[in-house]
N, C-alpha and C positions, 0 to 999 in steps of 0.2 A: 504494500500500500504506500503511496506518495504522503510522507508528512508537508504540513507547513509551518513552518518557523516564524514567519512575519507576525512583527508586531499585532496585535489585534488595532490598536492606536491607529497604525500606519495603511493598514487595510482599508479604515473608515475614512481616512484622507486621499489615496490615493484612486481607490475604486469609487465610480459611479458617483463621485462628489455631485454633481448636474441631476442627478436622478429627485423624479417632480411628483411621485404618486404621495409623497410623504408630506409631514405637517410641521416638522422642524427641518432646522437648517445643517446642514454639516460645518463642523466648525471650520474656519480661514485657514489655521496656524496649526504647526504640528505639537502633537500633546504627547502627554507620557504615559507610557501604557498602562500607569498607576491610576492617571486622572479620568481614564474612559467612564470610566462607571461610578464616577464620582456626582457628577449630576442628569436629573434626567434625558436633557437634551444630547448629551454627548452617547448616553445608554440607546437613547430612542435613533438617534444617526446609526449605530452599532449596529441596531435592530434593522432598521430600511436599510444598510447595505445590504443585509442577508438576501429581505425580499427585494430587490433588485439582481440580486446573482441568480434567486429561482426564477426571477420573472426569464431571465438570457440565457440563460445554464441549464436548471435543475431537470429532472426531468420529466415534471410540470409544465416546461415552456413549450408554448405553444409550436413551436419553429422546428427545424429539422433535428436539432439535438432532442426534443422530447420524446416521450411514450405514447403518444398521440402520433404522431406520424413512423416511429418506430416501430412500434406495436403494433400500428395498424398494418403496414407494410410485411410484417412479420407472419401475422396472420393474413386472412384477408379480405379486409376491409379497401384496402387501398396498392395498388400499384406504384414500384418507382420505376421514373423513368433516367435516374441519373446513369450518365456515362460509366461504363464497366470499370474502366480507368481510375473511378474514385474508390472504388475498391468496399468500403464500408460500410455503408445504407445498402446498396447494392446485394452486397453480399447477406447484408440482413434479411433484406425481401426474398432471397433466393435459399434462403434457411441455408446458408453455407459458412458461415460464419466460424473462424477460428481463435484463437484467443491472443492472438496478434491484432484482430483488428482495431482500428482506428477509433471507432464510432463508439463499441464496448467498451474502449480505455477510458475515453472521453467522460463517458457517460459515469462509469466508476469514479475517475478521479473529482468530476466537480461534485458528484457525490458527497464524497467526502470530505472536498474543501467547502461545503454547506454546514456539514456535518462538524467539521471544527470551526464554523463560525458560529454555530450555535452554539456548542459547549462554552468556547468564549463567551458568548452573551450570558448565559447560566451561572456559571463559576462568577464571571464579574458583578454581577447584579447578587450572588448569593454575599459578596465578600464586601458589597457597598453599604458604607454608612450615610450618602450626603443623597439617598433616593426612597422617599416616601414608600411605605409598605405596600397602599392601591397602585403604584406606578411599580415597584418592583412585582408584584402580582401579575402585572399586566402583562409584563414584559418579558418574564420567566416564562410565565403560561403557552404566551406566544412563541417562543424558542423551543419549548420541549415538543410542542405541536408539530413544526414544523422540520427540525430533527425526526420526529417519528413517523413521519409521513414519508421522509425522505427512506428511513430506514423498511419502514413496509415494501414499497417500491422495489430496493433492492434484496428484500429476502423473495418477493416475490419473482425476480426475475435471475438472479443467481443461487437462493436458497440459503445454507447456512452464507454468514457473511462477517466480519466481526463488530462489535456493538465496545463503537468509542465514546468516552464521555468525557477525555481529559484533551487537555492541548498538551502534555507532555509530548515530544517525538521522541523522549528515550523509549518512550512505553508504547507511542503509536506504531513503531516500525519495528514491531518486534510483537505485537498482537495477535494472536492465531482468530479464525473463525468462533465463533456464537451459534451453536446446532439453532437450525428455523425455531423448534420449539420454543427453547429457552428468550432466543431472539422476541419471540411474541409476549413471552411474559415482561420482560421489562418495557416493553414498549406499552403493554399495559398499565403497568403499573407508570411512566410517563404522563400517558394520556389522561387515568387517574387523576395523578397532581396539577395537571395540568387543566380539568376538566374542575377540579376546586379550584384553582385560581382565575379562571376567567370567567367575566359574567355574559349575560344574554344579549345585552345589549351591545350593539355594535357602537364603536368607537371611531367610525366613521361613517354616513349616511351613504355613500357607494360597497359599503360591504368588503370593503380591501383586506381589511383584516378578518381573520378569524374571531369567532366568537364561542361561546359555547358549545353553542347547539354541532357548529362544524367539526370541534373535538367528539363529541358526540357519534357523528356519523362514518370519522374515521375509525373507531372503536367498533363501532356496529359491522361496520367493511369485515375488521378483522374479525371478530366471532363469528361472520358468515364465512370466512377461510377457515376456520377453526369445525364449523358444523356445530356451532353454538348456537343455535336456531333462536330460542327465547330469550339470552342475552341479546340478540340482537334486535330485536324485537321491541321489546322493552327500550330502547334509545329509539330506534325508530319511530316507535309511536309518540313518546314524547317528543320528539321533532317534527311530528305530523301534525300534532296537537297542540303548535306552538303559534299565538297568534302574532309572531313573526312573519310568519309565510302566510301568501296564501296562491292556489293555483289559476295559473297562467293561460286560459283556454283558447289563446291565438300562435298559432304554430309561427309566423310571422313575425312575431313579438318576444320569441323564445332565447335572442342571445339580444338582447335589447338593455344596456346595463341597468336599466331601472325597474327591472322586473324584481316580483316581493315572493315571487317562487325561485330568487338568487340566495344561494347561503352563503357562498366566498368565491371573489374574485380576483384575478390581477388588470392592476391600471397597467396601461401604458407608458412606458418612463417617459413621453414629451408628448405634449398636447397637440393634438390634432395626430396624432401617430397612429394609422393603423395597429390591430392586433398581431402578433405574429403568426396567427393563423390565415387571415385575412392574406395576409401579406406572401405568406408561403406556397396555399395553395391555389393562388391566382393567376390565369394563362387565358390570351384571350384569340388572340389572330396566329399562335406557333403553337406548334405541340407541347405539350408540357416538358420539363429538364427536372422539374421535381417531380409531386403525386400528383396522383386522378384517384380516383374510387374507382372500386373495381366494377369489373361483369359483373361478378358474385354476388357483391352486398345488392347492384342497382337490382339484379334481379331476385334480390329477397323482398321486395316491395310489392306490394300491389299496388296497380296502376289509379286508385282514387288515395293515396295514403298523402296528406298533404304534406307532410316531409319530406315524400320523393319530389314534389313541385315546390316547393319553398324554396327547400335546405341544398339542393342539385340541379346544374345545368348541364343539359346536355351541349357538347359543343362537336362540330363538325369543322374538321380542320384538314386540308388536303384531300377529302374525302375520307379519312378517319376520322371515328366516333370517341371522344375522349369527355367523360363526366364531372365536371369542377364541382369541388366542394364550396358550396354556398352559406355553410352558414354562419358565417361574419362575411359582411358584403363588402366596409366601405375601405376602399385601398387608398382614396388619398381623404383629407379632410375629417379625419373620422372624431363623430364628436357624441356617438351616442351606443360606443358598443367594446365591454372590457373584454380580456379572457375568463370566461366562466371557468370554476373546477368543479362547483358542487352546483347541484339542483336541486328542487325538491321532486322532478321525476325522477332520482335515483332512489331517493327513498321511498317512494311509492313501487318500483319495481325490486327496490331488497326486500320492503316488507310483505310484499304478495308473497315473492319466494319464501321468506322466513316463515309465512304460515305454510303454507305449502307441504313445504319440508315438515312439517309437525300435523301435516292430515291436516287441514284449517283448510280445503281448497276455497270452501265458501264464503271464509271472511276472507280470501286474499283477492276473488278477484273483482269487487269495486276498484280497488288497486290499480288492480290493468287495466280493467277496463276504461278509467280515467285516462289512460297514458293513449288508448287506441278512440277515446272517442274524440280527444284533443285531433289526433291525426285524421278522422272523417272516415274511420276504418270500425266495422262491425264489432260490436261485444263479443266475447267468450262466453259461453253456455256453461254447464256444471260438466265438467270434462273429468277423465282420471285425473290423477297426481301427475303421474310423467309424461301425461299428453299436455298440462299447462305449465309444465317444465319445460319443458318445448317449447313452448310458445314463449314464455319468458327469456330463454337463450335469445329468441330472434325477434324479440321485442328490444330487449338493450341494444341486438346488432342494429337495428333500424334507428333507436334514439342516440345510442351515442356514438355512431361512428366516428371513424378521427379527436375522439375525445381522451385525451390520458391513458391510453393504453385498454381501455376498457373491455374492447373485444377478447385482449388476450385474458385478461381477468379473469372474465367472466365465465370463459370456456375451461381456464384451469380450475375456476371453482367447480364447475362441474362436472369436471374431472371428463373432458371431451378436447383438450386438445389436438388428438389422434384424428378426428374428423376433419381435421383439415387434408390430410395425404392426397384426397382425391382430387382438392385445386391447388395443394404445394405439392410435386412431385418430389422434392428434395428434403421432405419432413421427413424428420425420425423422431422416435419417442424420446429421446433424451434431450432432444430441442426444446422439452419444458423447462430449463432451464439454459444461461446461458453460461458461455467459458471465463472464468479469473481472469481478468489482465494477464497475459503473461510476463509484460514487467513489471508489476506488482507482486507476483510471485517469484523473480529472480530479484528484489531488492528485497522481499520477506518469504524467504520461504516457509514457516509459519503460516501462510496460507494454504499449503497445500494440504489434503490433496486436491487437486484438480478435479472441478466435477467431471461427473462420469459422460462418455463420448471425446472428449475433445482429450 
């Protein structure tokens, strides 16, 4: 694993200083790594560099380094079309990936450089005297959140991983793996402390930051990995039940930053800036050089679903047929549309499954049925279990495509990865997970072993 050394001080000066989603200022002059977490303003700078590296980096962001277009590519959701030459995305979408590649290191190492910017925020805010207890609440809360979000992410997509908390590099590069299991438990017990310390109320009216209910639903995520059906269930509902939110019934109006069926977003670090989604998978008169949605997902739709008309355009280019993803429109000017992460249609589709899963077919499917009458597509009747298990796999493929990695998600929780072989021909089963950096494991060998396949 890559340590970093850098000052935390020097971090909050030199990165992202211009970054505009935030509500204080980064300070002028360089400080001393003593004084960061001395006052709140300097904590709360500390804090927005983080979210500014997830908004570019992590892999959250919407853009080609994220799980949103990695994931989807991976699975299939989405095609790339980059040049073979670049070697990395490429090789991801073709399930051929080795642990050399580019994109995997990447994706690891900002990982973890998130990962030691949080612990910094944590450690510094637990050791501060000159920062009121609500603001250190705040801002703890917020750091372990987003630390354990980062950390699901990567158990999910390499498995065991290891679970750092300190900025030491004697101790970082010299750390072995965290078994998945154990991995969940502390991330619980995170989310936990972290689920006491932050309130309901959002601390900003755009929803940029986390709040509760968002801790919440990350927790709920995991006990549905877990097969913790009624754990999960129980947060669900209470996020259902929260007059926070309420649902959204214009498919049109669905990635619209002022919708009150948003839980958490990211701004844009400059005003008028497109999203990085917006921005990534837009092609208008050339073939695409990045994604398109695939054959696959367009023809998992039926032809009245108003998603497939909203959210996708077809385009016709040289006489080839190529699908743009549509849902963030505006590429220049953009003054009314953030990156979404959470919704409250995710929780209406975890909680249908969560009863599901527990024989409840009947209280879950209002549930969906909400999510398919929003789209102008027929109810569900009283069907078996595993006939609306079904249906719910290709319900989230239809709402969250190109979303956070969601497709891949979704299909390992139900343990159906393998069903992809017949549109990846270069799938194998051990492609549920992916390979260790392999300079990450020649600078600690403590990582290995190497997961299995690579």
């Amino acid at each position: 694993m890559k340590t970093y050394t850098l000052l935390i001080g020097m971090i909050i000066l030199t990165m992202w200083s211009c970054e505009k989603s935030i509500d204080v200022d980064f300070p002028n002059t360089q400080i001393d790594v003593t004084q960061v977490f001395e006052n709140v303003s300097t904590a709360d700078g500390a804090l927005s560099n983080l979210y500014a590296e997830m908004y570019n980096f992590s892999v959250l962001n919407g853009g080609t380094a994220g799980t949103g277009a990695l994931l989807g590519s991976y699975t299939d959701d989405l095609t790339c079309y980059m040049a073979a030459s670049l070697g990395g995305a490429p090789d991801i979408y073709n399930n051929q990936q080795i642990p050399s590649n580019s994109v995997i290191k990447n994706l690891w190492a900002n990982s973890y450089k998130e990962i030691y910017l949080a612990n910094s925020i944590i450690i510094g805010v637990n050791s501060s005297s000159g920062i009121g207890i609500k603001d250190k609440n705040r801002i703890k809360g917020e750091a372990l959140f987003l630390r354990s979000l980062i950390y699901f992410y990567l158990s999910q997509i390499f498995g065991d991983v290891p679970y750092v908390t300190t900025t030491d590099y004697t101790v970082n590069q010299k750390i072995g793996k965290t078994s998945y299991q154990d991995l969940n438990g502390f991330i619980h017990n995170d989310l936990a402390l972290s689920i006491d310390l932050l309130e309901d109320n959002y601390r900003h009216s755009d929803r940029i930051y986390p709040n509760k209910k968002v801790v919440q639903l990350l927790r709920a995520i995991i006990y549905m990995h877990e097969n913790k059906w009624s754990d999960a269930e129980l947060l669900l509902k209470d996020i259902k039940n929260s007059t926070l939110y309420s649902w959204e019934a214009d498919v049109s109006k669905t990635f619209k930053k002022t919708g009150k069926h948003i839980l958490w977003q990211f701004k844009p670090l400059q005003a008028n800036q497109p999203t990085n989604e917006a921005a990534m998978y837009y092609f208008t008169t050339a073939a695409p050089t990045g994604y398109a949605l695939s054959n696959s997902l367009i023809n998992s739709f039926e032809l009245t679903d108003m998603r497939l008309q909203k959210w996708i355009t077809k385009m016709t280019i040289n006489q080839n047929v190529f699908y743009r993803c549509n849902k963030y429109v505006n590429v220049i000017n953009n003054t009314d549309e953030y990156s979404i992460l959470f919704r409250l249609e995710e929780v209406n589709l975890l909680l249908a499954e969560s009863l599901v899963r527990q024989d409840r077919r009947e209280e879950a499917l209002p549930f969906i049925n909400a999510v398919r009458q929003r789209a102008g597509i027929s109810n569900l009747g009283l069907l078996s279990n595993e006939q609306i298990l079904e249906e719910l796999l290709k319900e989230n493929r239809r709402e969250f495509f190109a979303e956070k990695g969601n497709r891949f998600l979704t299909l390992k929780r139900f343990g159906k990865l393998d069903n992809l072989s017949p549109v990846k021909p270069n799938w194998k089963t051990f492609h549920k997970l992916w390979p260790v950096p392999l300079s990450d494991i020649s600078l600690n060998p403590n990582l290995n072993p190497q997961n299995s396949g690579y």
